[in-house]
N, C-alpha and C positions, 0 to 999 in steps of 0.2 A: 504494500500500500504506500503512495505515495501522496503527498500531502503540498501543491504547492501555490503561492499566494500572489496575487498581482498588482502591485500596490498603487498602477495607475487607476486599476479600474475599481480599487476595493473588492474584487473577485476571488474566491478560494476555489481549487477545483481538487476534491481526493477521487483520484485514482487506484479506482479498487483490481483493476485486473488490465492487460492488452487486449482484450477480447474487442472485436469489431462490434462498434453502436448500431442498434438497429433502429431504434427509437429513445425521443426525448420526451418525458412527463415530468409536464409542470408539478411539484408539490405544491407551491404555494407562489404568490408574487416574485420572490427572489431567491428559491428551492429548485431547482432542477435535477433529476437523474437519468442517466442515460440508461439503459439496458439491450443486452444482447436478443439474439432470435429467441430465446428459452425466457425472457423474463427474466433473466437475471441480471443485477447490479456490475452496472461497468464506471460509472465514472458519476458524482456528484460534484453539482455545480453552487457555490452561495453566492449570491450577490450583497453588495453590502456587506460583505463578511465579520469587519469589524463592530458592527451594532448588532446586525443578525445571529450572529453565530459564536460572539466574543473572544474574536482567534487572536486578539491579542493576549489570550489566556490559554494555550495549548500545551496539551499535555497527553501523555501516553502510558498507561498501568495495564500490563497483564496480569491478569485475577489467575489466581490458583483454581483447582479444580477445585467443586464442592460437592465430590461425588458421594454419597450414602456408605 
C-alpha cells in the first residue's frame, strides 16, 4: 500500500494494489475509489485531504491477532 499526497491540489491518493481501474464510485463529494472488474479496491482518492481526512495526522499500527 502506498500512501501519496499532493500538496498542490490538497489531494491524497492510497494505492491499495497495480491492479487495472475499471470503475470510479463516488463515496461522497471528495471520497472517491476506484475498483477493479471483481469489485475490488484498487486505488482511493480524498480530496481536501487535509480537513477531510486529517493526513496531517498519519499514522500506521498493525494490530496483533485476537484470535480465541
Amino acid at each position: 500500500m502506498k500512501v501519496k499526497y499532493f500538496s498542490d491540489t490538497d489531494t491524497a491518493l492510497v494505492e491499495f494494489t497495480d491492479k487495472e481501474v475499471y470503475k470510479t464510485k463516488e463515496i461522497s463529494e471528495n471520497v472517491y475509489v476506484d475498483v477493479d472488474r471483481n469489485g475490488d479496491i484498487v486505488n482511493m482518492t480524498i480530496e481536501h485531504a487535509k480537513s477531510n481526512a486529517r493526513l496531517w495526522e498519519f499514522s500506521y499500527q498493525e494490530m496483533a491477532s485476537q484470535a480465541a
